[in-house]
C-alpha positions as CSV (number, residue, x, y, z in Angstrom):
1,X,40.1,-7.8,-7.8
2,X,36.6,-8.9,-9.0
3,X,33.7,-10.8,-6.8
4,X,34.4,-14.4,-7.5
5,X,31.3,-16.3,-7.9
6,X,31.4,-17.6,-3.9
7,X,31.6,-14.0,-2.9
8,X,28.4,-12.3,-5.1
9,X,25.8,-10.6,-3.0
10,X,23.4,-12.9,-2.4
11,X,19.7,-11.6,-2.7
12,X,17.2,-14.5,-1.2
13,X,13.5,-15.4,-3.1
14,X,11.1,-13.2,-1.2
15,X,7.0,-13.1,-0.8
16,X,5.8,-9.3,-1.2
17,X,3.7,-7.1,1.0
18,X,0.9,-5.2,0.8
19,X,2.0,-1.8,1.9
20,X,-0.7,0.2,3.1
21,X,-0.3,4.4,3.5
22,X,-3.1,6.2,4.8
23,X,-4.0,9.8,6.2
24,X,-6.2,12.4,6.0
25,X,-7.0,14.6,2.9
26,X,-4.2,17.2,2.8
27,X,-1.3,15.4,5.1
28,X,0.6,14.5,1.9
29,X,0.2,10.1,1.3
30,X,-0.8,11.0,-2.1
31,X,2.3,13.0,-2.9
32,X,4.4,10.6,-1.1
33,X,2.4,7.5,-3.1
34,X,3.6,9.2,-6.5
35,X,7.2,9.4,-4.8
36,X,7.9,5.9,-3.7
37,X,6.2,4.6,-7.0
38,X,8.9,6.7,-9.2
39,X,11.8,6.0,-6.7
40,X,11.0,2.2,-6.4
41,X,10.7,-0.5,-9.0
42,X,10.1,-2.9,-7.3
43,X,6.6,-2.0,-6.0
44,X,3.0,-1.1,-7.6
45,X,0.3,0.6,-7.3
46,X,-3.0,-1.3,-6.7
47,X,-5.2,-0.9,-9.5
48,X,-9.1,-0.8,-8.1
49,X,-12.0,-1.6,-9.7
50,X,-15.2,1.0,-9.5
51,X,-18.3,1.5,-11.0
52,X,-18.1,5.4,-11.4
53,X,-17.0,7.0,-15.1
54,X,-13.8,6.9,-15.8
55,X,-13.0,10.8,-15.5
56,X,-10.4,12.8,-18.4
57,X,-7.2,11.2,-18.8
58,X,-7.7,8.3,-16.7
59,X,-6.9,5.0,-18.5
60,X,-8.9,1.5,-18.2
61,X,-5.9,-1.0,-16.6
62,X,-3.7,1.9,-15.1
63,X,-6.1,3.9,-12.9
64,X,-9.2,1.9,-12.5
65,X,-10.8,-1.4,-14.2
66,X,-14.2,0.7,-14.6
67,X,-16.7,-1.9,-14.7
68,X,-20.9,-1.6,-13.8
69,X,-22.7,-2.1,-10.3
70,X,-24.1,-5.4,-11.6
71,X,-21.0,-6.7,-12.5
72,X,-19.2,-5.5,-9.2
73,X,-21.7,-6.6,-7.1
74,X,-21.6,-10.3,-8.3
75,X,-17.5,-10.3,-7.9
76,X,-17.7,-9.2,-4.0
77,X,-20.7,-11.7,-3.6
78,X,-18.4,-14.4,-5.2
79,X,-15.4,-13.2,-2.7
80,X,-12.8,-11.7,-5.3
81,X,-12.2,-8.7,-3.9
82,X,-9.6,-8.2,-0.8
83,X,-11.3,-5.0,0.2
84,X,-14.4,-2.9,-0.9
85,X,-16.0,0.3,-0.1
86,X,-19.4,2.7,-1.2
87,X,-18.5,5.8,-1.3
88,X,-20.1,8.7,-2.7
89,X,-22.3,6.6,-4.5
90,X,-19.9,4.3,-6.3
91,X,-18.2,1.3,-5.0
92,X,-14.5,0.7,-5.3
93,X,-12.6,-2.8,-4.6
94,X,-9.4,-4.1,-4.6
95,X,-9.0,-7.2,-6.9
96,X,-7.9,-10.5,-5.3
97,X,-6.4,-12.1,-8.3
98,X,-3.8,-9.5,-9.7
99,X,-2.4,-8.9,-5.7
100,X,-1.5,-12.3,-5.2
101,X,-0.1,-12.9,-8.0
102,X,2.2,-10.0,-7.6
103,X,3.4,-11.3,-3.7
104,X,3.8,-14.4,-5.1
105,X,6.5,-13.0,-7.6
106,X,8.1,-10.7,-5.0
107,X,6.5,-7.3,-6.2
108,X,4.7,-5.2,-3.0
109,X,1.7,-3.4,-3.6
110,X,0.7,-0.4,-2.6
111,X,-2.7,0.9,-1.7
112,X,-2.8,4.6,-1.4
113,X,-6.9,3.9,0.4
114,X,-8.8,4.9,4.3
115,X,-8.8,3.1,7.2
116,X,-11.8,1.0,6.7
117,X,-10.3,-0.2,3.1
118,X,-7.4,-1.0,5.6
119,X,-8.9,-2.6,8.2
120,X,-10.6,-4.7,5.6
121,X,-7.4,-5.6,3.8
122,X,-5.8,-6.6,6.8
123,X,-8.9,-8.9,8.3
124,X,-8.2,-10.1,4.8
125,X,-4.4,-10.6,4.6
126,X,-2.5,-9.5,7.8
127,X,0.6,-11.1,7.6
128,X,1.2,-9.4,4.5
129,X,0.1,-6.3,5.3
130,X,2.0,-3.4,6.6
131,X,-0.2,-0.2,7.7
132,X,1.7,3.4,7.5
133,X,-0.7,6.2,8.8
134,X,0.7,9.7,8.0
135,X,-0.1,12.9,10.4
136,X,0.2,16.8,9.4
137,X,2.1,18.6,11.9
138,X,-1.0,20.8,13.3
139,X,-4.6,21.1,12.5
140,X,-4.2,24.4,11.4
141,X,-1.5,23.2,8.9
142,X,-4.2,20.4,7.9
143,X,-6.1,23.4,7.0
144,X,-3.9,25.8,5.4
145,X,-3.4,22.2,3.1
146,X,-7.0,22.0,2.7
147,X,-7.5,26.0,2.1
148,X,-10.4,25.7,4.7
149,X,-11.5,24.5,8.1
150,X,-10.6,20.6,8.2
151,X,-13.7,18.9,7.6
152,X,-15.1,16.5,10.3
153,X,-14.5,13.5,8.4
154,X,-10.5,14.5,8.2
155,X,-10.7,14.3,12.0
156,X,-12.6,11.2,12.0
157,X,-10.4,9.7,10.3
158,X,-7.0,10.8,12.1
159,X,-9.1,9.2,14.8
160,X,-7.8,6.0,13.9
161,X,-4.3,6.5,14.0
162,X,-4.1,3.5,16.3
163,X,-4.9,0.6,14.1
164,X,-1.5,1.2,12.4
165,X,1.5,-0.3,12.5
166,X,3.7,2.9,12.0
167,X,2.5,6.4,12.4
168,X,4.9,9.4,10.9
169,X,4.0,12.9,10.9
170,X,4.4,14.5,7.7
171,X,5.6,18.2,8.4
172,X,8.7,17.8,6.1
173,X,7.5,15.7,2.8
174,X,11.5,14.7,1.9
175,X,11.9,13.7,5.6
176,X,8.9,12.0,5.5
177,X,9.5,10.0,2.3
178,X,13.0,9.0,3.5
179,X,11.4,7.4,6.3
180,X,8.5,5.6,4.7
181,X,11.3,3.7,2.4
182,X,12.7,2.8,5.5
183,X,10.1,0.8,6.7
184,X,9.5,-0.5,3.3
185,X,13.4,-1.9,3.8
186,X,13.2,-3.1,7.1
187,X,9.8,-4.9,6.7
188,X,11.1,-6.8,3.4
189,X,13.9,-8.0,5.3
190,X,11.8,-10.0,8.0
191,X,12.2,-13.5,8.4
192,X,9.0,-14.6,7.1
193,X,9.5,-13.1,4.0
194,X,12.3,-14.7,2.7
195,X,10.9,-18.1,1.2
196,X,14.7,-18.6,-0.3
197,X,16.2,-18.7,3.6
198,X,15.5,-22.3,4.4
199,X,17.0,-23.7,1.7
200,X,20.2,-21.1,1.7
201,X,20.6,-21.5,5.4
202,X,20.4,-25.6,4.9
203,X,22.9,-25.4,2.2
204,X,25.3,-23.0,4.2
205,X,25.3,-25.7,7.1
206,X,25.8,-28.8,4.7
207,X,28.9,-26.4,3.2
């Protein structure tokens, strides 16, 4: 016998999250980025803007907005980006505009991006930001990774581990994977996520 229309799962209005993975160079968040963005519709990669050229194959829109310093310093001096970084002699930013509207329509972002871009984002946003930091197993398997000695900034930045909300070490990708969509699960379901609960729970009482 069918669902009758009382009995359908019910899937409450939700605000999405900025989800946040992070790691050194070789322990595996870029791999596990490309995973969760082919496994999961419902979330999508941050698109930065930068002022470096665009490099073969990458796409304007889908990789980077590629824009000029002039133009990217005058958006962070007028406040739209969420996070922004020099590195390597080109500055990278996250745009404010395109992430909120995404929350606002339930999609979760992800930013595959350092610590610092994550500190930022969540001095920025922190209720709707969720920080995963991913470990290797050893430094010597951080190396074998990395086909040479781990370079200082590598250990730098596992450093910060602490200023995450969820650490995992990544010495089985698969294993690894199955636990980041965990938390991805568990941390849409909280409470203050669910902008439809109020008005279902209020509707289930008056019932």
């Amino acid at each position: 016998m069918g669902n009758t229309d009382n009995h359908k799962p019910h899937e409450l209005e939700r605000r999405g999250l900025l989800f946040v993975l992070s790691s050194p160079s070789g322990a595996g968040k870029s791999t596990l980025s490309r995973m969760l963005l082919e496994a999961d519709e419902k979330i999508a990669l941050s698109v930065s803007y930068t002022t470096r050229e665009p490099r073969p194959g990458e796409i304007e829109g889908v990789h980077y907005h590629f824009t000029d310093t002039a133009t990217f310093k005058k958006m962070a001096a007028d406040g739209e980006f969420l996070e922004w970084a020099h590195v390597f002699g080109h500055r990278y930013g996250t745009p404010k505009g395109p992430v909120e509207d995404k929350l606002a329509a339930g999609c979760d972002v992800l930013f595959d991006i350092d610590w610092q871009g994550a500190q930022q984002l969540y001095q920025e946003a922190g209720p709707d930001v969720v920080r995963v930091f991913i470990l290797p197993p050893s430094i010597e398997e951080l190396e074998r990774r990395l086909h040479s000695r781990a370079q200082d900034s590598e250990a730098a930045e596992i450093g910060h581990w602490d200023g995450y909300d969820y650490v995992l070490i990544n010495d089985d990708v698969q294993t690894c994977f199955e636990k980041v969509r965990q938390i991805l699960a568990a941390e849409r379901m909280k409470r203050r996520r669910q902008k439809g609960l109020i008005g279902f729970v209020r509707d289930l009482a008056a019932s």
